[in-house]
Jmol script that loads the backbone (N, CA, C; Angstrom):
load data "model"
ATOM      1  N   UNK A   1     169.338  81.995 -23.957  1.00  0.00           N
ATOM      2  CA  UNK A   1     170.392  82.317 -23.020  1.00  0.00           C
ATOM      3  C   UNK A   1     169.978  83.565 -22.246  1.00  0.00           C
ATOM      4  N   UNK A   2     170.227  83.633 -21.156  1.00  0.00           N
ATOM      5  CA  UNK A   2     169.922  84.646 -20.359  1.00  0.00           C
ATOM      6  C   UNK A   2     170.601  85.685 -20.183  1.00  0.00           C
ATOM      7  N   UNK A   3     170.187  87.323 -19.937  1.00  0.00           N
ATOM      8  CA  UNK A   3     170.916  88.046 -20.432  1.00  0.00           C
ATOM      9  C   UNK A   3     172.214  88.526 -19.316  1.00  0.00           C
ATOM     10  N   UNK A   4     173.306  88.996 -19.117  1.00  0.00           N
ATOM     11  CA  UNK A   4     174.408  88.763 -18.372  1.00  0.00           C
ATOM     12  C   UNK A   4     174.051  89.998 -17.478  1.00  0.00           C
ATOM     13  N   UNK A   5     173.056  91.386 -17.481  1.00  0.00           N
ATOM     14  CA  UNK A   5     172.482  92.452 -16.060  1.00  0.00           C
ATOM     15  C   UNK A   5     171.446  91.073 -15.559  1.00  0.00           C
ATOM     16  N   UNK A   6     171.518  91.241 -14.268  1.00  0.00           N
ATOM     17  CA  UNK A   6     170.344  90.561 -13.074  1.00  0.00           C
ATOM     18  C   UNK A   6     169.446  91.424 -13.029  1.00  0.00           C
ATOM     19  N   UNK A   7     168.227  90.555 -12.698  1.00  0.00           N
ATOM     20  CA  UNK A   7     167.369  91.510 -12.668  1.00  0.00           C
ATOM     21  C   UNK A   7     167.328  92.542 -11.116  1.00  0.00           C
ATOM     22  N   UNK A   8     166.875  93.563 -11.515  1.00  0.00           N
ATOM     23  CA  UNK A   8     166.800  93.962  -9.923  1.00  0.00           C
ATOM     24  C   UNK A   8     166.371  93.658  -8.774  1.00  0.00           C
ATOM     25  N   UNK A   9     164.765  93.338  -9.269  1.00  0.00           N
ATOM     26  CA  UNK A   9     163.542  93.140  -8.171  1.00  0.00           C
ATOM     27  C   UNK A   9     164.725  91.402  -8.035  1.00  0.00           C
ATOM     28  N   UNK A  10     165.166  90.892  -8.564  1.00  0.00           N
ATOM     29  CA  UNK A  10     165.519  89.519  -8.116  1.00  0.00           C
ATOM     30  C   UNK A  10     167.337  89.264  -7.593  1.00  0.00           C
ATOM     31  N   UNK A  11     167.686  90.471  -7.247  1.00  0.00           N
ATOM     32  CA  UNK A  11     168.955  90.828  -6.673  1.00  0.00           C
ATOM     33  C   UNK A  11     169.519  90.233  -5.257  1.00  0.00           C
ATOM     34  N   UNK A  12     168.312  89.949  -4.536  1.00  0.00           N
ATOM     35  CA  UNK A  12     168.138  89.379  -2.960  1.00  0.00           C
ATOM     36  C   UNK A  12     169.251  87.954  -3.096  1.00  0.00           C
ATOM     37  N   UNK A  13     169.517  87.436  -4.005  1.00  0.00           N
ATOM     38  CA  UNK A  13     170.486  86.369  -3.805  1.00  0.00           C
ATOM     39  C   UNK A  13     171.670  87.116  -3.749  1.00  0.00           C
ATOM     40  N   UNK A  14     172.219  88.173  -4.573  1.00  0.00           N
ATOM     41  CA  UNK A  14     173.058  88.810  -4.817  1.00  0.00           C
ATOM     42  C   UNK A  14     173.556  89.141  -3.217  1.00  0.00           C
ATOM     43  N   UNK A  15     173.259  89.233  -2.074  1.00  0.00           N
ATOM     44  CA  UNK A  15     173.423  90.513  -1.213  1.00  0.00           C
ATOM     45  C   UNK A  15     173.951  89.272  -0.028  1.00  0.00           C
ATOM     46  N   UNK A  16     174.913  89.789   0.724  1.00  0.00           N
ATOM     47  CA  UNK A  16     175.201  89.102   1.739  1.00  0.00           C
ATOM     48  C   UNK A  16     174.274  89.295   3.077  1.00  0.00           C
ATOM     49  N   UNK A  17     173.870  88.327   3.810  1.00  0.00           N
ATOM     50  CA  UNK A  17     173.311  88.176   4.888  1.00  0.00           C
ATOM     51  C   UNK A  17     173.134  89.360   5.737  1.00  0.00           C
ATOM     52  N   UNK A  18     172.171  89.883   6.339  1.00  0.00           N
ATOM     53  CA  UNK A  18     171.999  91.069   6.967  1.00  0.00           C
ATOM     54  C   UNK A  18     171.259  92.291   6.093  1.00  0.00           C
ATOM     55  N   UNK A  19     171.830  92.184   5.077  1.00  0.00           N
ATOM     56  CA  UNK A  19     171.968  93.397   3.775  1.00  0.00           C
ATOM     57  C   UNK A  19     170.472  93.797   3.342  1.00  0.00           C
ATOM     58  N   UNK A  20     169.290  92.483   3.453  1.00  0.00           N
ATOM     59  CA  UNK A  20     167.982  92.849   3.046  1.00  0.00           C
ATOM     60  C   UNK A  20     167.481  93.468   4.142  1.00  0.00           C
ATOM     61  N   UNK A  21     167.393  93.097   5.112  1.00  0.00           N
ATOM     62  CA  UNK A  21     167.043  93.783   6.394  1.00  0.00           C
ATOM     63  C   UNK A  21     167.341  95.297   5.847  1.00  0.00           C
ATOM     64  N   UNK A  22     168.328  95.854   5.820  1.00  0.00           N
ATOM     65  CA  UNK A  22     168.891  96.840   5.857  1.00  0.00           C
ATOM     66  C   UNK A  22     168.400  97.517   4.436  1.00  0.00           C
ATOM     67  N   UNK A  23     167.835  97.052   3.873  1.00  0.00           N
ATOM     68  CA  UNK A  23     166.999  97.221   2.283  1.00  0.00           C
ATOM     69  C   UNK A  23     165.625  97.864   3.179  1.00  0.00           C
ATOM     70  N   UNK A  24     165.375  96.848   3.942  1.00  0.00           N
ATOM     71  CA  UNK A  24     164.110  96.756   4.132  1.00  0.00           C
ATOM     72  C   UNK A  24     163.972  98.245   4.780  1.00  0.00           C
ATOM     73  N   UNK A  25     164.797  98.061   5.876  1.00  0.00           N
ATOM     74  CA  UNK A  25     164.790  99.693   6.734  1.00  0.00           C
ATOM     75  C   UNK A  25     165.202 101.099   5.680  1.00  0.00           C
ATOM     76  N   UNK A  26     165.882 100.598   5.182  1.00  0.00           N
ATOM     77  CA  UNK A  26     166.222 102.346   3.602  1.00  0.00           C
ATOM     78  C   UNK A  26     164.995 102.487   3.102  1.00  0.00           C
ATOM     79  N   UNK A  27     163.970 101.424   3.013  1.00  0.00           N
ATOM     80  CA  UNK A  27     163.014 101.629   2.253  1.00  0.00           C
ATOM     81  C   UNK A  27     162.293 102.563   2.656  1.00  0.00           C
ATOM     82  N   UNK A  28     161.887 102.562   4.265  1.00  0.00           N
ATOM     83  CA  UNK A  28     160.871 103.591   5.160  1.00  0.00           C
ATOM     84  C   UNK A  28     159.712 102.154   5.514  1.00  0.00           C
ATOM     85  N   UNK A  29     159.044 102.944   6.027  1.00  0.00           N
ATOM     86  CA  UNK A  29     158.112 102.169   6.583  1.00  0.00           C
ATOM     87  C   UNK A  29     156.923 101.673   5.764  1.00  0.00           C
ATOM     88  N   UNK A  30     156.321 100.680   6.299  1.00  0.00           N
ATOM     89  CA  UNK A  30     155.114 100.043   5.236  1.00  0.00           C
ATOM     90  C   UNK A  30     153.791 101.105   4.862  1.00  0.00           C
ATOM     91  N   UNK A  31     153.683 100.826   3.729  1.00  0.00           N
ATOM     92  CA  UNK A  31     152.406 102.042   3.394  1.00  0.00           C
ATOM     93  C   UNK A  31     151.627 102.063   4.444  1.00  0.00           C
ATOM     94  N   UNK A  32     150.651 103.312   4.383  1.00  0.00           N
ATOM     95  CA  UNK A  32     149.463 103.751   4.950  1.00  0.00           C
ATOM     96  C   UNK A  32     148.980 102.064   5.740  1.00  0.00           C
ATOM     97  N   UNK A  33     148.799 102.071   6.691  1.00  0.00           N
ATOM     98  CA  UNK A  33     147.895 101.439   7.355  1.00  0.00           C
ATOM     99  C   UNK A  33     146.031 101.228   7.022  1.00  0.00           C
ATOM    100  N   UNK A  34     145.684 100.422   6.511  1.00  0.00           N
ATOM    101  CA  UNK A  34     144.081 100.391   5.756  1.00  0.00           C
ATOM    102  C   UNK A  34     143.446 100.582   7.200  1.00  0.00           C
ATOM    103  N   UNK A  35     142.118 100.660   7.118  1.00  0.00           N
ATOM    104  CA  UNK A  35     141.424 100.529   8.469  1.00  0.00           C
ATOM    105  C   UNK A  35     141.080  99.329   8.287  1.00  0.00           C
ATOM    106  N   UNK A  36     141.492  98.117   8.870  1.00  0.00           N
ATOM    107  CA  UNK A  36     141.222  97.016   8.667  1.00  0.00           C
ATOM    108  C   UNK A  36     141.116  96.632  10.070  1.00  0.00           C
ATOM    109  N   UNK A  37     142.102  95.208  10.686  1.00  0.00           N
ATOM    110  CA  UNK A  37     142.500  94.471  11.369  1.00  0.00           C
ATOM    111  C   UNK A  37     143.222  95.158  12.574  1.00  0.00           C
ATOM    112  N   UNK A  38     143.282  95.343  13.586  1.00  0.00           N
ATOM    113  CA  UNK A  38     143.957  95.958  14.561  1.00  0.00           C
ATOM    114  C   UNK A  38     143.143  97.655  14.920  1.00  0.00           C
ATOM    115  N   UNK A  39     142.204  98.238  14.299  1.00  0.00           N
ATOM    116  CA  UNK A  39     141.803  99.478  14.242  1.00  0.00           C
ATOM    117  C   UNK A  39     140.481  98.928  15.510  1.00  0.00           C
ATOM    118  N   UNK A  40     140.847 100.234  15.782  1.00  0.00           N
ATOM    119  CA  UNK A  40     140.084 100.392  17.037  1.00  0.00           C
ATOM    120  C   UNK A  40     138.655 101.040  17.048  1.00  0.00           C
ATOM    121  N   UNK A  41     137.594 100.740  17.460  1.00  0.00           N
ATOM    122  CA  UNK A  41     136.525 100.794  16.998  1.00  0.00           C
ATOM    123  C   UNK A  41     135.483 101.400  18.459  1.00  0.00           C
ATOM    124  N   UNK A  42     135.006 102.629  18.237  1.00  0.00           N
ATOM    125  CA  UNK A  42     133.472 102.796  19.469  1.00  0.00           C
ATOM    126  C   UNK A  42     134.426 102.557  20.873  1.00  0.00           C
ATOM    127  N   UNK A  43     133.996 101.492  21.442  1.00  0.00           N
ATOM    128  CA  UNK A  43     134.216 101.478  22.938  1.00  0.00           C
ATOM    129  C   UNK A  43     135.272 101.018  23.085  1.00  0.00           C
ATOM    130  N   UNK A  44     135.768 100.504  21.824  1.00  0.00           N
ATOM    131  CA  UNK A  44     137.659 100.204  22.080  1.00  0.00           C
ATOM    132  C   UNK A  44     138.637 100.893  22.510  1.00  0.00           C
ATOM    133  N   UNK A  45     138.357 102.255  21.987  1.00  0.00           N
ATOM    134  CA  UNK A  45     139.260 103.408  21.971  1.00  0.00           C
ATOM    135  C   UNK A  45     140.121 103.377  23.418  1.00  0.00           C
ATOM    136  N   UNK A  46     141.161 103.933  23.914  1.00  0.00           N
ATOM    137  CA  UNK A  46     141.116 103.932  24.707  1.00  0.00           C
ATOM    138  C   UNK A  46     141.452 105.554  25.650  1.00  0.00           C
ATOM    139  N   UNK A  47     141.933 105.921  24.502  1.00  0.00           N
ATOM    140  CA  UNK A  47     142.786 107.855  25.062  1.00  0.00           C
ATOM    141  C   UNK A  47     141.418 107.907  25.649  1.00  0.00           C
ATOM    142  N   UNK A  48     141.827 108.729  26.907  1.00  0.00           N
ATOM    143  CA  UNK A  48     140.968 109.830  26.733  1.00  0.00           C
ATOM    144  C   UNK A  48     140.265 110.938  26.308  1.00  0.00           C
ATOM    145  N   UNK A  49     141.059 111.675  25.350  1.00  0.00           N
ATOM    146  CA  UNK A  49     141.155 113.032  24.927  1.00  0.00           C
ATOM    147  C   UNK A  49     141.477 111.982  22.889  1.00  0.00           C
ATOM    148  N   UNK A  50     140.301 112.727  22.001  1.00  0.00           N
ATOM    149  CA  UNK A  50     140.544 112.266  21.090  1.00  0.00           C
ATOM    150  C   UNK A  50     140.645 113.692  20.104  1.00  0.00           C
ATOM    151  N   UNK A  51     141.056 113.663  18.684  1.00  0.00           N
ATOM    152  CA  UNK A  51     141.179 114.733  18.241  1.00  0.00           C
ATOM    153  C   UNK A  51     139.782 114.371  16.751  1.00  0.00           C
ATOM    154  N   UNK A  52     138.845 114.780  16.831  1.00  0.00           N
ATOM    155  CA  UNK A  52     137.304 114.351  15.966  1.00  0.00           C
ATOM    156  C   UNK A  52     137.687 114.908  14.336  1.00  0.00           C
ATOM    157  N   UNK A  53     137.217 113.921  13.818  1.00  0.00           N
ATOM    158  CA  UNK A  53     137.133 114.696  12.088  1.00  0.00           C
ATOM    159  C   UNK A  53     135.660 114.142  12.035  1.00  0.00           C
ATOM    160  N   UNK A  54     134.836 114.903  10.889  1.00  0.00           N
ATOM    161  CA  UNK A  54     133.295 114.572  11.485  1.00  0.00           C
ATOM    162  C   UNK A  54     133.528 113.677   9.898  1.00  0.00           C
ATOM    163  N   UNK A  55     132.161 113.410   9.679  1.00  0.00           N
ATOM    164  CA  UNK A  55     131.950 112.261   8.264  1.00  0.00           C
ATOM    165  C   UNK A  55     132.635 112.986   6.939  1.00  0.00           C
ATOM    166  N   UNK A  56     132.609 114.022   7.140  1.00  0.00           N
ATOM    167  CA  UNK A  56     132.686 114.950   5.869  1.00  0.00           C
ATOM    168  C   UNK A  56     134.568 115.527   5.632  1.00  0.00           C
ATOM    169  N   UNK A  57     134.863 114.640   6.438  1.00  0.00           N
ATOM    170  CA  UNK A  57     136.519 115.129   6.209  1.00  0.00           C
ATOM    171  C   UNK A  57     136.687 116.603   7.402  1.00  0.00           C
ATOM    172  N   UNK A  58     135.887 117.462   7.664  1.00  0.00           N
ATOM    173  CA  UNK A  58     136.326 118.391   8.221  1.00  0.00           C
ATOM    174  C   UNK A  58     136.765 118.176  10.120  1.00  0.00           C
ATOM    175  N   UNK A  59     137.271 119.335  10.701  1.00  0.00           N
ATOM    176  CA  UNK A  59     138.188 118.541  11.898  1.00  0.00           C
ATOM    177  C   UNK A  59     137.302 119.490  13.008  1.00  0.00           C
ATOM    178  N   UNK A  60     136.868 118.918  13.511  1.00  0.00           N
ATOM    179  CA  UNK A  60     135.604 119.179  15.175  1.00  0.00           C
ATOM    180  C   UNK A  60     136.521 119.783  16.414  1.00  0.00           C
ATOM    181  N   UNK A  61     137.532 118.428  16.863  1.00  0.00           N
ATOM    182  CA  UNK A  61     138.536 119.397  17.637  1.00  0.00           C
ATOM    183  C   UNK A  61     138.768 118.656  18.281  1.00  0.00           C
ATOM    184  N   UNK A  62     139.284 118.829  19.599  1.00  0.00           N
ATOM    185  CA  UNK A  62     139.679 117.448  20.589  1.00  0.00           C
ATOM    186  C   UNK A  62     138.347 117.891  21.552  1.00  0.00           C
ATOM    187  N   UNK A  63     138.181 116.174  21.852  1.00  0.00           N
ATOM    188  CA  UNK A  63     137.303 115.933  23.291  1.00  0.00           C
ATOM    189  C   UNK A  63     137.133 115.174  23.495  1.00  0.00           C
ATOM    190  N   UNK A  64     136.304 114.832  24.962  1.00  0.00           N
ATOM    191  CA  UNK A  64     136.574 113.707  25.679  1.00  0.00           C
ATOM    192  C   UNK A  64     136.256 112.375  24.668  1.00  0.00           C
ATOM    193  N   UNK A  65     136.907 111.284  25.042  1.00  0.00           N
ATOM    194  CA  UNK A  65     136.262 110.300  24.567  1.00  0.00           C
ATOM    195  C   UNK A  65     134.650 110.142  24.768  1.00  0.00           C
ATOM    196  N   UNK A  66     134.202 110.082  25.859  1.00  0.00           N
ATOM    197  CA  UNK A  66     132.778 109.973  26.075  1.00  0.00           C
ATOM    198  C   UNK A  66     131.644 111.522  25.444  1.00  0.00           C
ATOM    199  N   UNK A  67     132.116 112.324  25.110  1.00  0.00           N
ATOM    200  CA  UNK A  67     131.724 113.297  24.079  1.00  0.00           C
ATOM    201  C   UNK A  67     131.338 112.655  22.940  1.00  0.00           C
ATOM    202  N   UNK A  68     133.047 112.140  22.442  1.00  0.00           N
ATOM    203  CA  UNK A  68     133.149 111.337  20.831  1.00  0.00           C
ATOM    204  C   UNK A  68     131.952 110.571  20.971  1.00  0.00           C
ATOM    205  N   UNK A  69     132.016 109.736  21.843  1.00  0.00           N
ATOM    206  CA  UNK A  69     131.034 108.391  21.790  1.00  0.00           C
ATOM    207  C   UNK A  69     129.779 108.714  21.787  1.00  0.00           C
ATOM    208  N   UNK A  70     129.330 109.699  22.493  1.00  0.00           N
ATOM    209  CA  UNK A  70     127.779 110.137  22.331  1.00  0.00           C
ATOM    210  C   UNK A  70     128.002 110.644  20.849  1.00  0.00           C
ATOM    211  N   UNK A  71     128.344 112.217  20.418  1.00  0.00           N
ATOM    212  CA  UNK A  71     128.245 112.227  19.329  1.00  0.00           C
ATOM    213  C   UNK A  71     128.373 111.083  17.716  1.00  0.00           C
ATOM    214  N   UNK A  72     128.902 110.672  18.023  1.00  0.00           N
ATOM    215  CA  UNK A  72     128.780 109.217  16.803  1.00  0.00           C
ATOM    216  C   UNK A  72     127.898 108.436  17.340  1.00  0.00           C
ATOM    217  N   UNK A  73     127.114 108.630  18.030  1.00  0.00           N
ATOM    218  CA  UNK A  73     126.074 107.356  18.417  1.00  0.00           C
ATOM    219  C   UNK A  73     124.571 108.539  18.012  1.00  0.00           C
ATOM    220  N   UNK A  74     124.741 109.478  18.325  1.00  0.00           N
ATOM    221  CA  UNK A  74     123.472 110.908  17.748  1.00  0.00           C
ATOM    222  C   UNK A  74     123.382 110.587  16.299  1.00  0.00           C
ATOM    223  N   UNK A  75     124.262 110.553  15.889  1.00  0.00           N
ATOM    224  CA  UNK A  75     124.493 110.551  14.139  1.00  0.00           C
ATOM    225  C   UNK A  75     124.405 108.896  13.641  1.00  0.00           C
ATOM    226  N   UNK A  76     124.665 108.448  14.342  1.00  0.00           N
ATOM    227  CA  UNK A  76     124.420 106.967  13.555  1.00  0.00           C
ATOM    228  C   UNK A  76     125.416 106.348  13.182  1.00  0.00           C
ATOM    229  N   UNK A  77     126.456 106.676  13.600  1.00  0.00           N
ATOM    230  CA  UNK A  77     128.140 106.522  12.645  1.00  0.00           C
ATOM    231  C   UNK A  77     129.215 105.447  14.093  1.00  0.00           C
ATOM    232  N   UNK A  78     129.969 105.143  13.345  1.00  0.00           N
ATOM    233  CA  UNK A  78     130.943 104.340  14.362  1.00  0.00           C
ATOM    234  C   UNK A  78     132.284 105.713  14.328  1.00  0.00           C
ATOM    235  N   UNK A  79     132.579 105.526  15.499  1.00  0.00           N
ATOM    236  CA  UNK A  79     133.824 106.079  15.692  1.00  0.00           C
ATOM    237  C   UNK A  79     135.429 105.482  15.830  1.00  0.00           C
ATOM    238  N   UNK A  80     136.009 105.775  14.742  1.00  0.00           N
ATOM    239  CA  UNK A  80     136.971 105.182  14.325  1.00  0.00           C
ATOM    240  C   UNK A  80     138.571 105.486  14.693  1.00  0.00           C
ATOM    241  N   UNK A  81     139.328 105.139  15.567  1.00  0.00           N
ATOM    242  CA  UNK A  81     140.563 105.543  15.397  1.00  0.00           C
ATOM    243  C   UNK A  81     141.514 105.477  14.278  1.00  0.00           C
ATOM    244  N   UNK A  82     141.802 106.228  13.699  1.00  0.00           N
ATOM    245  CA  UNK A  82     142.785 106.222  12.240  1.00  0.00           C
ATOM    246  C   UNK A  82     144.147 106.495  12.656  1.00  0.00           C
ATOM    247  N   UNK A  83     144.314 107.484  13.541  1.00  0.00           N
ATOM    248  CA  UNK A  83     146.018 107.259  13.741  1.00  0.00           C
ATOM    249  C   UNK A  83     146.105 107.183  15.376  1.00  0.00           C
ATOM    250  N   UNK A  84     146.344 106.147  16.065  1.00  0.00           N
ATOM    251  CA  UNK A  84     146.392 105.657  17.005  1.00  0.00           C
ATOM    252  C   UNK A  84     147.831 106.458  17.887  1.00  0.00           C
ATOM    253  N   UNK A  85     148.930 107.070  17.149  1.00  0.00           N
ATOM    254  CA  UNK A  85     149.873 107.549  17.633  1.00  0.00           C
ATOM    255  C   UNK A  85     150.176 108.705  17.604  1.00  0.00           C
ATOM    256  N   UNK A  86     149.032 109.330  17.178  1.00  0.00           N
ATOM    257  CA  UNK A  86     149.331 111.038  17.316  1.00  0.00           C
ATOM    258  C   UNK A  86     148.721 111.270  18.855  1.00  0.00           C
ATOM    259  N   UNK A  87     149.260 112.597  19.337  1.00  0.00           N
ATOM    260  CA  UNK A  87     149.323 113.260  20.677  1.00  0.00           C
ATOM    261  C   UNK A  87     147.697 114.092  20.412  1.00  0.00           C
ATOM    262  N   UNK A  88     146.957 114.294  20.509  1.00  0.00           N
ATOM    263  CA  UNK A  88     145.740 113.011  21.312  1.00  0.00           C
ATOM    264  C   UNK A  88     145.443 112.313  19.881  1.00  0.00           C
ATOM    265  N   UNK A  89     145.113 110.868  19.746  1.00  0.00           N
ATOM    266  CA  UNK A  89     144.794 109.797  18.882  1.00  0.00           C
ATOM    267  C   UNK A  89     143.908 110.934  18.139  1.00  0.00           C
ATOM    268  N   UNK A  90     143.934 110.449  16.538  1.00  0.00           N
ATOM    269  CA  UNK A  90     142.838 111.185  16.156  1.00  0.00           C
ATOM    270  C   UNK A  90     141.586 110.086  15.467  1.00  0.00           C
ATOM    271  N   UNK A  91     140.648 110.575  15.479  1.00  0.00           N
ATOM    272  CA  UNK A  91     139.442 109.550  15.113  1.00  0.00           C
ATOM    273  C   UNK A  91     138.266 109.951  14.120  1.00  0.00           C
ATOM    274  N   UNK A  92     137.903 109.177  13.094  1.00  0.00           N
ATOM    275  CA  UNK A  92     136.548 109.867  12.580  1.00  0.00           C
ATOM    276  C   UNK A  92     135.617 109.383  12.809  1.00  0.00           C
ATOM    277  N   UNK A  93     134.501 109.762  12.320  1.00  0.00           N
ATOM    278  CA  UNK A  93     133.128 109.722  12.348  1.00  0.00           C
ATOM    279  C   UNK A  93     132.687 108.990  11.011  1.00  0.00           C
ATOM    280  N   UNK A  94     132.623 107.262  10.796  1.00  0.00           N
ATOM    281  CA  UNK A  94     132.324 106.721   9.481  1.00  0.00           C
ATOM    282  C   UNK A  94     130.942 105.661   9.759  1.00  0.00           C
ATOM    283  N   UNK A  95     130.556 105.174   8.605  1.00  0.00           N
ATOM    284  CA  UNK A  95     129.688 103.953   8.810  1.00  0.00           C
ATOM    285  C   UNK A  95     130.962 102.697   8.848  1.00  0.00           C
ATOM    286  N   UNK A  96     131.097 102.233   9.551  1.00  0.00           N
ATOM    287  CA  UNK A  96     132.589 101.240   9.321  1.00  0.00           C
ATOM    288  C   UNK A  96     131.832 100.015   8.786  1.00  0.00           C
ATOM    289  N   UNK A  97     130.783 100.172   8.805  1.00  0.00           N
ATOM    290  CA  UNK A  97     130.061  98.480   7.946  1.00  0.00           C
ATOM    291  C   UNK A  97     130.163  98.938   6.326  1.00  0.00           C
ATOM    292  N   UNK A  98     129.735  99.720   5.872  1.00  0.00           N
ATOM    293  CA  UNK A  98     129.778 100.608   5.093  1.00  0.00           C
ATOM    294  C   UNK A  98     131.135 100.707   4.062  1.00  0.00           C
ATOM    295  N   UNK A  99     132.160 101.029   4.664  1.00  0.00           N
ATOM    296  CA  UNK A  99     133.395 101.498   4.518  1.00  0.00           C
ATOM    297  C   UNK A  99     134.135  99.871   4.181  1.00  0.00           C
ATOM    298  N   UNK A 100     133.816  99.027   5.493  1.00  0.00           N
ATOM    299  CA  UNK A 100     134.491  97.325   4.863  1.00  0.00           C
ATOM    300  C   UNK A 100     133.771  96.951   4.121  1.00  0.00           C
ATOM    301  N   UNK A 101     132.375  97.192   3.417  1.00  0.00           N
ATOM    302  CA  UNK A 101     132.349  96.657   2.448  1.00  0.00           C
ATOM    303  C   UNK A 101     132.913  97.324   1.337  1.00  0.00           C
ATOM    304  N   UNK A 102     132.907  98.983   0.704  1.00  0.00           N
ATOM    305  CA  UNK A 102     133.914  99.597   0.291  1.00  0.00           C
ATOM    306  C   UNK A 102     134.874  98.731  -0.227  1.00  0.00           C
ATOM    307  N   UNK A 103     135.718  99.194   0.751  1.00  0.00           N
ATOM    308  CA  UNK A 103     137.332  98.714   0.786  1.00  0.00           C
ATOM    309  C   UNK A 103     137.327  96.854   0.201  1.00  0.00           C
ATOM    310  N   UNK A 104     136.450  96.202   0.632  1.00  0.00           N
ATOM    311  CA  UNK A 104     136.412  94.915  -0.066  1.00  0.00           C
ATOM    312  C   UNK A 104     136.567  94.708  -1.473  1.00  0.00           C
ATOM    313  N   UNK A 105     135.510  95.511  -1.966  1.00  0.00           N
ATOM    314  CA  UNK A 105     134.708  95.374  -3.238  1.00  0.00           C
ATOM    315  C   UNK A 105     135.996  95.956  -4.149  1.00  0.00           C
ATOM    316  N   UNK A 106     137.016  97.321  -3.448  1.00  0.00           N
ATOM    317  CA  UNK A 106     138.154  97.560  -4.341  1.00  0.00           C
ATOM    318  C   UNK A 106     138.938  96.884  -4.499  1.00  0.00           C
ATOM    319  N   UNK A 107     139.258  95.990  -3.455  1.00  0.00           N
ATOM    320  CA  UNK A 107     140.492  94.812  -3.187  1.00  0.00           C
ATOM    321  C   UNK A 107     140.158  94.053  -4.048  1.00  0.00           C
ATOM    322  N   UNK A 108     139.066  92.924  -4.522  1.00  0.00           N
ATOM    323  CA  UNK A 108     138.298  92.534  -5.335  1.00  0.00           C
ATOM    324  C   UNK A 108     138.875  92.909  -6.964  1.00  0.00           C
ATOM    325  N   UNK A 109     138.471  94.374  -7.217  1.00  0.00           N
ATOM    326  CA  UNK A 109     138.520  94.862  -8.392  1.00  0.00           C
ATOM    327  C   UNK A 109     140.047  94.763  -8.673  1.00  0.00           C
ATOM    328  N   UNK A 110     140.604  95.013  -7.719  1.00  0.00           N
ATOM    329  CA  UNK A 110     142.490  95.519  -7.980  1.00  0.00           C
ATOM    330  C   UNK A 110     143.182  93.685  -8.535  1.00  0.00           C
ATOM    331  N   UNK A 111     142.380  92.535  -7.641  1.00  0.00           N
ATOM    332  CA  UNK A 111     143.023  91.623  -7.860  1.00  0.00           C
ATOM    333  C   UNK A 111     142.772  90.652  -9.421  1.00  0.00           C
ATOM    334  N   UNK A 112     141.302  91.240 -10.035  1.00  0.00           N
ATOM    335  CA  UNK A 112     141.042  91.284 -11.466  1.00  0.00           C
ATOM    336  C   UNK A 112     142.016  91.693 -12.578  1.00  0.00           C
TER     337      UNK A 112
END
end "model"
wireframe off; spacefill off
backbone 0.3
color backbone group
């Protein structure tokens, strides 16, 4: 026999129409964005004015896009937009072949 509390995570029948939506928005917004699908890459970019973090985590400063682009092309690295909505976009300096395989190989491990 089943016990007479519902479960929580399975409450969504419980709630009248509209009500998950409104779950959904209390919640906040969807985690961190991965650099995956939609990330903007080298000659994609489009700001002009970008704000640089170099490979090493530390922060270079703002400049032109065509600055960015030479410098990550000197070094060997792709230039990456990571937050597309800050006032100027900010971008790093990664191997992005590098990095998707990374990020694969954890996705991989997590679903083990």
């Amino acid at each position: 026999m089943s016990s007479l509390t519902p479960d929580p995570k399975k409450r969504s029948y419980l709630l009248p129409p509209g009500c998950k939506d409104l779950i959904d928005v209390l919640n906040g917004p969807p985690s961190k964005l991965s650099l995956g699908v939609g990330v903007k890459i080298n000659g994609k970019i489009t700001a002009p004015e970008v704000r640089m973090i170099d490979e090493a985590g530390r922060q270079i400063g703002i400049m032109r896009i065509a600055d960015a682009l030479q410098l990550a092309k000197s070094k060997g690295l792709d230039l990456v937009e990571i937050a597309p909505t800050a006032k100027p976009p900010v971008c790093r300096l990664i191997d992005y072949g590098k990095f998707q395989h990374e990020m694969s190989k954890q996705k991989k491990k997590k679903q083990k």
